[in-house]
C-alpha positions in Angstrom: 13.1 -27.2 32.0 9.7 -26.2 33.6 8.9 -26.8 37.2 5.7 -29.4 37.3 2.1 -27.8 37.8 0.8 -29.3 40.9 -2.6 -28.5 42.5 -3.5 -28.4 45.9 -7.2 -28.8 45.7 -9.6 -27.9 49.2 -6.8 -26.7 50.2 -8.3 -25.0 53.2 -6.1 -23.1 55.4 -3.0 -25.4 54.8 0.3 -24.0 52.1 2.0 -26.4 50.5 4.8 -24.4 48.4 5.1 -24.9 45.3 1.5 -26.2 44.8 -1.5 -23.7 43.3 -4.1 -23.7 45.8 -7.6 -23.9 44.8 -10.6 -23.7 47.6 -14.1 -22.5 47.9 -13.2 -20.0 50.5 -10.7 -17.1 50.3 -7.8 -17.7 52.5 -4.6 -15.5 51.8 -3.0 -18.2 50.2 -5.9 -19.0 48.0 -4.4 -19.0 43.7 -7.8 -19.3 42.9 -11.5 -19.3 45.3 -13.3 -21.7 43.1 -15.3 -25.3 43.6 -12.8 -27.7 43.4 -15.1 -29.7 41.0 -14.9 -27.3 38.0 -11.3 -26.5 37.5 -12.5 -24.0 34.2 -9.6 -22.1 34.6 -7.3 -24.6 34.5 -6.5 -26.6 31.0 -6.7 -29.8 29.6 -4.0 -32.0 30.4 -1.8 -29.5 31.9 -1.3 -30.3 35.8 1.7 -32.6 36.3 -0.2 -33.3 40.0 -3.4 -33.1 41.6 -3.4 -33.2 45.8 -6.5 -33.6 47.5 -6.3 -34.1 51.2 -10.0 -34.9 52.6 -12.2 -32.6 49.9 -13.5 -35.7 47.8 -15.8 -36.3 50.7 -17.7 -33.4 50.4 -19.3 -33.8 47.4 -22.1 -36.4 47.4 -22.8 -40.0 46.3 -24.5 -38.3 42.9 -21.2 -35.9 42.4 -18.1 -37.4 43.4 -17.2 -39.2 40.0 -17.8 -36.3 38.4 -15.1 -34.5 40.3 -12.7 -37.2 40.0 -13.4 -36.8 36.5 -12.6 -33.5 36.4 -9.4 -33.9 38.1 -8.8 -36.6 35.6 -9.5 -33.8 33.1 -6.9 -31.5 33.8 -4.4 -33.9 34.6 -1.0 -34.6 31.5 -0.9 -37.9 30.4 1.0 -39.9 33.0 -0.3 -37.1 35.5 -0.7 -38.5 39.6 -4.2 -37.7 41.5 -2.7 -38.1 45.3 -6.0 -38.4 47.5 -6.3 -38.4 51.0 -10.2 -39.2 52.7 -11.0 -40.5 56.0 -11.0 -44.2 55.7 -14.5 -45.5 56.5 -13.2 -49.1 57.5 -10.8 -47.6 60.1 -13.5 -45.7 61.7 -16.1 -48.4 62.3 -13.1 -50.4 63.2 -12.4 -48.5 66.0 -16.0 -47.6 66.6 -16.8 -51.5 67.9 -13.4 -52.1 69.3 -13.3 -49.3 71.6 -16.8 -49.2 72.2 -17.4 -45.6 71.6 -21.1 -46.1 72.4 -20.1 -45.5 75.5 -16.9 -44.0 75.7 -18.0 -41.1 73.6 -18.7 -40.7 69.5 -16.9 -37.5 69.0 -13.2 -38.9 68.9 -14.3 -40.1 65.1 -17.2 -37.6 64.6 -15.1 -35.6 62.2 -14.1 -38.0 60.3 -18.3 -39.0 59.4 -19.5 -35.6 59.1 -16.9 -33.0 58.7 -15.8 -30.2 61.0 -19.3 -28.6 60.1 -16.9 -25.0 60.7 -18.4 -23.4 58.0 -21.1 -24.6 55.3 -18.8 -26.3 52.7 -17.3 -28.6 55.7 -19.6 -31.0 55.8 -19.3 -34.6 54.7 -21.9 -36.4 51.9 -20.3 -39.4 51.6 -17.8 -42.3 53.0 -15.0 -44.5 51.2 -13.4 -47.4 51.9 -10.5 -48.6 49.7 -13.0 -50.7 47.4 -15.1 -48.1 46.4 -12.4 -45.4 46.2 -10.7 -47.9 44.3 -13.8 -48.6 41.8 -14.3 -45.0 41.2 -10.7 -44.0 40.4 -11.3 -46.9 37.6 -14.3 -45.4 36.8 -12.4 -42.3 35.8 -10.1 -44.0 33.9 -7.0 -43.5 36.3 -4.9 -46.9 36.5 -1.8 -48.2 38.6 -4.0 -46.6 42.1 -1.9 -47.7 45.3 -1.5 -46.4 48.5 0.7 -43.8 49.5 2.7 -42.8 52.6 2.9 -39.2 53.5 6.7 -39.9 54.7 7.4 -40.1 51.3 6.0 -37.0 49.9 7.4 -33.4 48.8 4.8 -31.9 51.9 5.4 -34.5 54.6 6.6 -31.7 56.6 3.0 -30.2 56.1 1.0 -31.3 59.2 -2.6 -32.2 57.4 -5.5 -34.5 57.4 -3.6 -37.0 55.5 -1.3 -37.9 58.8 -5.1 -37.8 60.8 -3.9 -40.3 63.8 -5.9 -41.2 66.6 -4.8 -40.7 69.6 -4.4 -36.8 67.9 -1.0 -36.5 66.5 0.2 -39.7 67.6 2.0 -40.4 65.0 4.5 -43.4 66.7 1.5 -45.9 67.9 -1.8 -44.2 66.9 -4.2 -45.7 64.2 -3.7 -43.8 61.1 -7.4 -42.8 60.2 -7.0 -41.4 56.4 -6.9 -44.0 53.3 -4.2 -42.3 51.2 -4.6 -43.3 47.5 -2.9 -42.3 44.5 -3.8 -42.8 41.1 -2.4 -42.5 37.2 -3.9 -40.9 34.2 -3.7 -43.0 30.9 -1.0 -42.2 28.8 -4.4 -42.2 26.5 
């Protein structure tokens, strides 16, 4: 039996083992330094899983359902997208109820804008569940839920998707990423 082809897609600096890792810049672990929006090298339904942890909001409102597409794409029949973004709803949430007017913006800066580290970390568009919903559908993905990175092969792996606030308060903080996974058609 063969091992499932999963993809770790923007992967940044972060291994996951076991996953091929696919970013725009060239980090050790890097399978392949590419866009994460055209996967060329990477076949038609052949990827058992697609895992993208806070990259879908780098492409912009004109772009991002072609990407999903494209993940969709390379995905087998039956294949899971697992996505990760920062949840727009949390953020103006906690932007009125603590009053970060005055207490200070940059607590949830990141999540609006990116880490602006380096010129592909910057941030062209928000999602709330609806619309990250809506677009999976676009795509044709079905059976979307929410996930719970407890429950996944790289909960070990300390990433975006476990983005608390306070920072790493992971007991009582406010979880600030909208973890959504998806189904291809069995078409």
């Amino acid at each position: 039996m063969t091992s499932p082809v999963k993809l770790h897609l923007g992967c940044g600096p972060v291994y996951i083992p076991g996953f091929i890792h696919i970013d725009a810049n060239p980090h050790s672990h890097v399978d392949h330094v590419c866009s994460v929006d055209q996967l060329d090298q990477i076949a038609d339904d052949s990827v058992d899983l697609v895992y993208a942890c806070h990259v879908l909001e780098h492409f912009g409102r004109n772009e991002y359902q072609a990407v999903l597409t494209e993940w969709y794409r390379v995905l087998k029949p039956r294949g899971i997208l697992r996505l990760s973004v920062p949840d727009f709803a949390k953020t103006v949430k906690i932007y009125v109820e603590r009053n970060l007017l005055v207490d200070g913006m940059m607590t949830i800066m990141g999540s609006l804008v990116g880490g602006q580290r380096d010129e592909f970390d910057y941030h062209k568009i928000v999602f709330d569940r609806k619309l990250l919903d809506q677009a999976l559908g676009n795509a044709g993905f079905t059976s979307t839920r929410l996930w719970d990175w407890r429950d996944t092969e790289h909960a070990h792996i300390d990433d975006h998707s476990q983005a608390y606030l306070p920072h790493m308060d992971k007991e009582n903080g406010i979880l600030m990423s909208l973890n959504m996974e998806a189904v291809k058609g069995s078409d």
